[in-house]
N, C-alpha and C positions, 0 to 999 in steps of 0.2 A: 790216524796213527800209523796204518803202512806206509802212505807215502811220507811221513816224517822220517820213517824208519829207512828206508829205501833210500833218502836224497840225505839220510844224516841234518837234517836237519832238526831245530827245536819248534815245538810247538804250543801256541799260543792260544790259549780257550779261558772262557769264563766260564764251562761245563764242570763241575765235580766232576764227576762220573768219568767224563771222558780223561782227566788230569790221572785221574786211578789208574782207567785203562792202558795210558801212556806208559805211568810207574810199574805196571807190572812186566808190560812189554820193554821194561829199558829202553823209553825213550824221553830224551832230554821236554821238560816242556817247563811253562811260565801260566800260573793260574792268572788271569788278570783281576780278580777281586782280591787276591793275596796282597800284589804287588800295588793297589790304590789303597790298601789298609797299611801300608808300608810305608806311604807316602805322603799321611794324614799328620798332621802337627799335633803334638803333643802338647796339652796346655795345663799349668800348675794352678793352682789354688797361687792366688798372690801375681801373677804375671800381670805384666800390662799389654794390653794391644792396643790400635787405633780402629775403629770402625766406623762406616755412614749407618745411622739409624735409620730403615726403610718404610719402617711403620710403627702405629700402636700394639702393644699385647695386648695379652689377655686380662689382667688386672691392673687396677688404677694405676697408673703412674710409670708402668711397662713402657719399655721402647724395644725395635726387635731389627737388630741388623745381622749379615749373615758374612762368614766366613770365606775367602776366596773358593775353596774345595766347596760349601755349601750348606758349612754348618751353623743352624740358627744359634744367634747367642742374645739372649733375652736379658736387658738391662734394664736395670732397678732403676728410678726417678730420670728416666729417660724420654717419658712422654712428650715432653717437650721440647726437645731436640731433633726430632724426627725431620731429616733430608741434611742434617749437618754431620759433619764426620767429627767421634769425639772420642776423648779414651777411656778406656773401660778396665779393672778391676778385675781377674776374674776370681770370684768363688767359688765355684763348683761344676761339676757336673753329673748330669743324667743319661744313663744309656737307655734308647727306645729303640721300640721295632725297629723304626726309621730310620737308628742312628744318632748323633750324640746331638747334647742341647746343652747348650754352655750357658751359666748362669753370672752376671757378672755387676756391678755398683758401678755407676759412672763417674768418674775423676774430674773431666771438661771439656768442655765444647773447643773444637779446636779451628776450624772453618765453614762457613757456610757455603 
């Protein structure tokens, strides 16, 4: 934080703490978990996307492909399409520890 202060510069952390200590000392910084939640798609109930199913879920008839950023989206009667890229539907979503999990109905297979 002093040599940010010193060179005028901003400063770039994924530490809370230290982001605080920056803001009290007035100095310019950029949390980087702020700026990747900033950066994450927004997805509606109703949107369509294209995705490659990568595998089975967890229950019958699951297929489970994952979002460029890396978020899983778990498609209904999708089992079967597993390694073809197809579009999807989305329904819902769920926020975990982990992160979000997009729920979504498959529309059609689009290339293998």
């Amino acid at each position: 934080v002093r040599l940010a202060r010193n060179l005028s510069a901003k400063l770039y952390t994924n530490d809370y703490n230290l982001g605080q200590v920056a803001e009290l000392q007035k100095v310019n910084y950029v949390n980087l978990h702020d700026l990747a939640k900033s950066l994450r798609v927004i997805l509606l109930p109703g949107e369509m996307l294209t995705l490659r199913i990568v595998r089975e879920g967890k229950d019958k008839g699951q297929g489970v492909g994952y979002l460029p950023d890396g978020t899983m989206v778990v498609v209904n009667n999708a089992q079967n399409s597993v390694g073809q890229q197809v579009e999807v539907q989305v329904q819902s979503q769920l926020q975990t520890g982990a992160g979000v999990i997009v729920f979504a109905d498959l529309k059609g297979a689009i290339a293998a």
